[in-house]
ZAMARGU-4260 file (C-alpha; in steps of 0.2 Angstrom, whole numbers, plus 5000, padded with zeros to 4 digits):
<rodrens>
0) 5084/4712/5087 | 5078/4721/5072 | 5065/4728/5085 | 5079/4734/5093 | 5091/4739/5078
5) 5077/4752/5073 | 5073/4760/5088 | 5093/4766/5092 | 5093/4771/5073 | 5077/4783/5075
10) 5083/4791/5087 | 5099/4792/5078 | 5092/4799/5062 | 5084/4813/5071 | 5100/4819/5080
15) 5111/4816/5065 | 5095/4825/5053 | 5097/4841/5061 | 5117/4841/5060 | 5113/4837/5043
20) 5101/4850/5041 | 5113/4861/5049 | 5129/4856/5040 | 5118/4858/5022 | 5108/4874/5029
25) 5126/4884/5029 | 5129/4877/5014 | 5112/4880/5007 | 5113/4896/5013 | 5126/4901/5003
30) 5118/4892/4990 | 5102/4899/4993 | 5109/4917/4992 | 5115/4912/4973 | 5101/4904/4969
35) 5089/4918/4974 | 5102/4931/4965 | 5096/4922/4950 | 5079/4921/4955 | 5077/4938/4959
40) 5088/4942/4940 | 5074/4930/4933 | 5061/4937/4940 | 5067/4958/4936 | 5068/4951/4919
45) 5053/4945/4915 | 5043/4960/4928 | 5033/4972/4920 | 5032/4990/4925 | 5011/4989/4925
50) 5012/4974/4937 | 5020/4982/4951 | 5011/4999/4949 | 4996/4985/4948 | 5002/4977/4966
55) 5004/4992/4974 | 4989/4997/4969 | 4980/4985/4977 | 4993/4987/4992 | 4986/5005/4996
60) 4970/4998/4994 | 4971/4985/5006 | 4982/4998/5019 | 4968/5011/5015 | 4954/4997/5023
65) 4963/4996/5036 | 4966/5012/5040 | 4948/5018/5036 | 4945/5004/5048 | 4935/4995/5038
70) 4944/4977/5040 | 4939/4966/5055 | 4950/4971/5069 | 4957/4985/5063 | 4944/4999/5068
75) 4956/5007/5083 | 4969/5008/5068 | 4957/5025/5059 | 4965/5035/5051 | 4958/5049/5040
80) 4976/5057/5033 | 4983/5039/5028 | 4965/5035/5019 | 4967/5049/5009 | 4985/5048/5004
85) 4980/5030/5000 | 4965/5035/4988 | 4977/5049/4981 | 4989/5038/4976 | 4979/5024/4969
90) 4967/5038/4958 | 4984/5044/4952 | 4989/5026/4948 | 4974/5019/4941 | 4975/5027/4924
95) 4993/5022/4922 | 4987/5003/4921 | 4969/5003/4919 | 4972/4996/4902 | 4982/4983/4907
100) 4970/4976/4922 | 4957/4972/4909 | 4941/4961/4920 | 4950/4968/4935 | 4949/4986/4933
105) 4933/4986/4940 | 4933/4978/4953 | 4949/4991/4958 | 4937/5003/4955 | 4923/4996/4965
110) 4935/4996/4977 | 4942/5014/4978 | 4922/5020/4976 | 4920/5008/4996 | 4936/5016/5001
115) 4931/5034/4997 | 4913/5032/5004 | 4923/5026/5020 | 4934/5042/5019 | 4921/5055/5018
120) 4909/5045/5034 | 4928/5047/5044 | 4930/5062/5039 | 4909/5070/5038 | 4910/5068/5057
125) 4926/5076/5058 | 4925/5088/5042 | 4910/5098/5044 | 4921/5107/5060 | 4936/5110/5049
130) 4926/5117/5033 | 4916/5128/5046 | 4931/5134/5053 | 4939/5136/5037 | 4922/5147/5031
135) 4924/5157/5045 | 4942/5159/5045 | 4939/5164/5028 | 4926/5177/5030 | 4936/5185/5044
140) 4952/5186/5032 | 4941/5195/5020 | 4940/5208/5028 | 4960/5211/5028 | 4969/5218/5011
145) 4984/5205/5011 | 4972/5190/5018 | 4962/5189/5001 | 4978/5180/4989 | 4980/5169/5001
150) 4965/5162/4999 | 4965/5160/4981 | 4974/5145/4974 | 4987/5148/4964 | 4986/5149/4947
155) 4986/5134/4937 | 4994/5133/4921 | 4983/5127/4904 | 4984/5108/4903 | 4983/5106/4922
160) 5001/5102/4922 | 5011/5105/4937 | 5026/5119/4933 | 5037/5127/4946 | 5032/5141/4952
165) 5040/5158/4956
</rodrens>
């Protein structure tokens, strides 16, 4: 009988579990939105600026592998603009929590210098086209009066500081 006893309430127990999971899972759900309020309060309040220009750091490096292909799997994913906008914005960030990082900083760095070598090998193959084309576009605007201040850059202020322009 006991043999018996425990083999009806087995089954029981896992029918009657998931109502109960399902009867506390709407009530933990509301629950669970309060609770992660306060985590999420908890957690702003004790977040530090640094740490998330620190993750997303390491967020553009890892999305910048993956698009110079350099993750297993992921060579069909190249993508020359997205590496560079990737190593744009993590030389731009760097400086703002190199301090910070301490040990790690160089192992971000070391891992910037891999992304950029795999930026110019994307980028050598299909560069040395663009540049030429850009010589010779070049050479040929030379020759016409209103070509030649368009291919000057545009003056830069003294500090390197970016102002608005006319």
């Amino acid at each position: 009988m006991t043999e018996e006893a425990a083999t009806p309430e087995q089954p029981e127990e896992t029918p009657s579990t998931e109502p109960e999971a399902g009867a506390p899972g709407g009530a933990e759900s509301a629950m669970s939105e309060e609770e992660m309020r306060a985590a999420y309060e908890a957690e702003l309040k004790s977040l530090r600026v640094e740490d998330l220009v620190a993750q997303t750091v390491v967020s553009l490096l890892n999305l910048g592998a993956r698009k110079a292909g350099l993750l297993p799997g992921t060579e069909d994913e190249t993508d020359p603009v997205q590496v560079g906008i990737a190593i744009e914005g993590i030389r731009r960030l760097l400086p703002l929590i190199e301090p910070a990082l301490g040990e790690n900083a160089a192992s971000i760095k070391d891992a910037l210098a891999q992304l950029q070598v795999a930026f110019t090998k994307l980028t050598g193959e299909q560069g040395v086209p663009t540049d030429t084309q850009g010589a010779s576009g070049a050479e040929g605007n030379a020759g016409s009066g209103d070509a030649a201040p368009a291919d000057e850059p545009p003056a830069k202020p003294s500090g390197g500081l970016w102002t608005p322009g006319p």
